[in-house]
N, C-alpha and C positions, 0 to 999 in steps of 0.2 A: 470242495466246490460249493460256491454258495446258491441257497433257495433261487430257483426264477417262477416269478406270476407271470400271468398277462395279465395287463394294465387298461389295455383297451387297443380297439381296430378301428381301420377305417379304410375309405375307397382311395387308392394312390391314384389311378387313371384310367380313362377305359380310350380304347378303340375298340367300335363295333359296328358292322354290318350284318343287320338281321335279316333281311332279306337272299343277300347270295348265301346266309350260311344254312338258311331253311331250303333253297335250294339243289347247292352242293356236298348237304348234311353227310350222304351216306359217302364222300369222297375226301374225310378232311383225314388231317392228321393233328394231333393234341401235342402240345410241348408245357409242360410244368417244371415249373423252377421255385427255388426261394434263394434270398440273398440279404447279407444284412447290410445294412444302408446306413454310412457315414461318411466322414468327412476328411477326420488325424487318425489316421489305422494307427497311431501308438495312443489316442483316448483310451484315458479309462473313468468307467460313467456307472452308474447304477438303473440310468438308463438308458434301454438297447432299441434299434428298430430293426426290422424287417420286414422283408416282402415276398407276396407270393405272386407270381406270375403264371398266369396261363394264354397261352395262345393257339390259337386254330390258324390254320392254313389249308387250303385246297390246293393241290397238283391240275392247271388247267391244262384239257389238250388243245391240239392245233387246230380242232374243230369244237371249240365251247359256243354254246348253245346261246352266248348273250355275245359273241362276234372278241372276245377280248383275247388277247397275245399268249399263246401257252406257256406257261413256266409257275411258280407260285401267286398266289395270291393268300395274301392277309387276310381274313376275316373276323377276325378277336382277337385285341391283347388288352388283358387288364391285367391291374394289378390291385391286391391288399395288402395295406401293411399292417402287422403288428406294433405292439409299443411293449415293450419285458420289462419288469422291475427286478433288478438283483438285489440280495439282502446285502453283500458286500458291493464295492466299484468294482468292475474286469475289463479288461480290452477288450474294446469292440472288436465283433467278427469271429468273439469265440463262446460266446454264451451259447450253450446246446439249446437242442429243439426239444422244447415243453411238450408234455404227453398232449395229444392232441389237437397240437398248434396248428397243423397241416389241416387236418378237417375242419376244423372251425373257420379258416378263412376261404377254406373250396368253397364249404357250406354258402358264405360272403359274394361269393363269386357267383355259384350257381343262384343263389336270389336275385342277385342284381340282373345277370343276364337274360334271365326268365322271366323275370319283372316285365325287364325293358322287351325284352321278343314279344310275350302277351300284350303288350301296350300297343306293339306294332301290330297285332291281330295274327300274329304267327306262334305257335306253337313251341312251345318251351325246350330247348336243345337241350339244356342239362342237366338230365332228368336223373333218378338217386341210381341209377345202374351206370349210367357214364363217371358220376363221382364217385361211385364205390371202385371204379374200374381202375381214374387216375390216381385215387387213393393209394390201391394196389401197388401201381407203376412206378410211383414216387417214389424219391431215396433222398433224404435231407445230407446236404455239403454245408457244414458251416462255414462263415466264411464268406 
């Protein structure tokens, strides 16, 4: 199997509501994922990408507090992708996950959102005990 680096990262896309999420903080539920992201599943490249997805959702009830419709609501998906260099070409979607790969783009995540919460004058949701936690929870699928 040949060497893989990270090459570099960046912001794939955000939805985010900072306000219902400061609100509904202690009622959400986390969904983390990673996925590699192409085009011809038979490429083979030396270089790969990938993304990390996190989402938050609150479960509203039939009596929420700002009058809206119970069932889910969204309150954050982003994502960051990575970019992998292999030393050899491989087929996309099976290049493994780099030691570390997973923290460094939470790390990503939790900056940008915390950034952007503080800016809104709200208080930073993704503080290093929520990321050590989906850390934890995480299970990398390649693929």
């Amino acid at each position: 199997m040949a060497a893989t680096v990270i090459d570099s990262d960046r912001l794939y896309g955000i939805t985010y509501r900072p306000q219902e999420l400061a609100l509904y903080g202690e009622k959400v539920r986390f969904h983390l994922r990673a996925a590699a992201v192409f085009d011809d599943p038979e490429e083979v490249t030396d270089t790969h990408f990938r993304v990390l997805v996190l989402e938050i959702h609150a479960d509203l009830p039939q009596d929420d507090e700002l009058g809206r419709q119970a069932g889910s609501l969204q309150l954050l998906k982003i994502g960051w992708e990575l970019t992998l260099k292999t030393a050899a070409p491989q087929q996309v979607g099976t290049v493994p996950e780099v030691v570390g790969e997973a923290g460094r783009l939470l790390e990503r995540i939790a900056d940008t959102v915390n950034d952007l919460a503080r800016r809104a004058g709200l208080e930073a949701p993704l503080g290093p005990e929520v990321v050590t936690h989906l850390l934890t929870q995480y299970k990398f699928a390649p693929g």
